[in-house]
N, C-alpha and C positions, 0 to 999 in steps of 0.2 A: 260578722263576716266569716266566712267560711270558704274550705279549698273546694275545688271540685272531687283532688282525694276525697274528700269528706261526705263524698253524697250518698244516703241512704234511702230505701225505701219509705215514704209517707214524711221525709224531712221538706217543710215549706220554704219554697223561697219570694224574696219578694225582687222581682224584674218587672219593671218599668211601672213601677205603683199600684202591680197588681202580684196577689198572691197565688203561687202555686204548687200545688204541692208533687211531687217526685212520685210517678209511680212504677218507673223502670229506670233501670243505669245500666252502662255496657265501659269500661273502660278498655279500648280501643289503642293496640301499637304497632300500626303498618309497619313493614317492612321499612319503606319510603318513608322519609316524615316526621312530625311530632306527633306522640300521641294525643288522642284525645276521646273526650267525654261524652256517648251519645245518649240520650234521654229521652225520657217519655214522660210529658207534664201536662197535669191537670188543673184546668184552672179552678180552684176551691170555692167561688163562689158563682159562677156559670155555668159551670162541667166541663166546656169545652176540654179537649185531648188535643196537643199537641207534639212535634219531636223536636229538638231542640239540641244542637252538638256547642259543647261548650273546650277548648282547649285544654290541655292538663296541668294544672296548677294555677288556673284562674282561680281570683277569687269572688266569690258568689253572694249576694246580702242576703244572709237568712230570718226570716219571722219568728218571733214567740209564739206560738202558738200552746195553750194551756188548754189540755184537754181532760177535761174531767167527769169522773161520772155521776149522774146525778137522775133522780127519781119524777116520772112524769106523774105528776098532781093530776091538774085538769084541764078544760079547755075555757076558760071564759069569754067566747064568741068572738073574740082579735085576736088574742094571742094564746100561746099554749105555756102552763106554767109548772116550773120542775123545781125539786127542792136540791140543794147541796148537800150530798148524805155526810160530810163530816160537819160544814158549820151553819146546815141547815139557813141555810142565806135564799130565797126563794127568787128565781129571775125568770121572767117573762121573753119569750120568744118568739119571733111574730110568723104566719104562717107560710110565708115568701119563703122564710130561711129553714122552716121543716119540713116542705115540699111536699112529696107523694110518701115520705115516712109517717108521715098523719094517720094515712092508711093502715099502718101495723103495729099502732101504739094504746097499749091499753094503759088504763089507770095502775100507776104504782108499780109501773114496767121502769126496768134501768136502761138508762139510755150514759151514751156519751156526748158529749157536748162540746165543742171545738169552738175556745174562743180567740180572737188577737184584738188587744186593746182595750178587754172590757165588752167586746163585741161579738155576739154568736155569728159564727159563719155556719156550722152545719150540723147537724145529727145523727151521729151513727147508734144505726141498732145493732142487736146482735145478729150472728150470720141467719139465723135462724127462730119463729117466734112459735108459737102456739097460740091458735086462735079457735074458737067453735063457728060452724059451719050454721048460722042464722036462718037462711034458707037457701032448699035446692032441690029439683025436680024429683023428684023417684027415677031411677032408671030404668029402662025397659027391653027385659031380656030380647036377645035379638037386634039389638039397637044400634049393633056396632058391627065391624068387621071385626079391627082388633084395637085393642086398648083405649074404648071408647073416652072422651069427655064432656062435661057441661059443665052451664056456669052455676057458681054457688055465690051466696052472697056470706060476706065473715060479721061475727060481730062487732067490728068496726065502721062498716060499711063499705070494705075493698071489695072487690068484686072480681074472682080467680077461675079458673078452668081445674075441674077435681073429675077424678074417676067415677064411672057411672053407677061405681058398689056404695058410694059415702051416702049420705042420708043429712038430712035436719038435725043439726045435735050432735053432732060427731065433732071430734075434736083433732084436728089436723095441723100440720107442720109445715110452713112458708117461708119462702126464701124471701125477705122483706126488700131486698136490690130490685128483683124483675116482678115481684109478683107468683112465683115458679112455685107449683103444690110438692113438696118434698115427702110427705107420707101421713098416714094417719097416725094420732098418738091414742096407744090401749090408755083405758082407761081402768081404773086400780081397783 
């Protein structure tokens, strides 16, 4: 248990036997009134976003949540399998719970792993991945007004919108949340 003083950004709580986790706090002292706690929560395992005002000095149930980071292995056709980089403990994930991250996960990439209970809720990559550009059109001068795009396919099999100068084989930078082409990465 926990105060509503207490609320920080990405702290889980658990209200009405589901988990959610904090992704904005405002504490709030009208004029008029008692203060109080307004929020923005997400439900950890739906995504659902909701707002949520809580009085000040309530107390709150908060989750464990152990989040740790851990190496993605491979995929063996149901689930996807990651190693524990400190005690190397290998746990299986199923593909419900790593959603459209699937798409920007290479072998032997670090990921984090958010468990409660023994039980993965979700997987965060990092804000940003590196991926090679599988295939993609040639672009063709004239092709644009301004800042033309098409689509490329990654070697994951995600499928993005990249500027019409990238090419087959180019190595490029993704924002793994939206899907969003963040730049090309030179190559050494």
């Amino acid at each position: 248990m926990a105060s509503t003083n207490d609320l920080k950004n990405g702290l889980v709580l658990k209200i009405d036997d589901q988990l959610w986790s904090v992704v904005n706090f405002q504490h709030v002292k009208p004029g008029k009134g008692g203060a109080f706690v307004r929020t923005t929560l997400k439900n950890v395992l739906s995504g659902k976003v909701v707002d949520k005002t809580f009085n000040a000095g309530v107390k709150v149930e908060t989750a464990n949540v152990d989040r740790r980071e851990m190496t993605y292995l491979y995929d063996d056709g149901t689930d996807f399998v990651f190693m524990d980089k400190d005690t190397y403990d290998q746990l299986n994930v199923s593909r419900a719970v790593i959603g459209d991250a699937a798409d920007y996960m290479l072998e032997n990439s670090n990921v984090v792993i958010a468990r409660h209970e023994g039980e993965p809720l979700y997987v965060e990559l990092p804000a940003s991945v590196e991926l090679t550009v599988s295939h993609t059109d040639p672009g063709v001068q004239g092709d644009r007004s301004t800042g033309g795009t098409k689509p490329a396919s990654l070697e994951t099999g995600a499928e993005i919108q990249v500027p019409l100068f990238l090419n087959t084989g180019d190595k490029v930078k993704v924002d793994p949340r939206d899907g969003r082409y963040l730049g090309r990465v030179n190559s050494k």
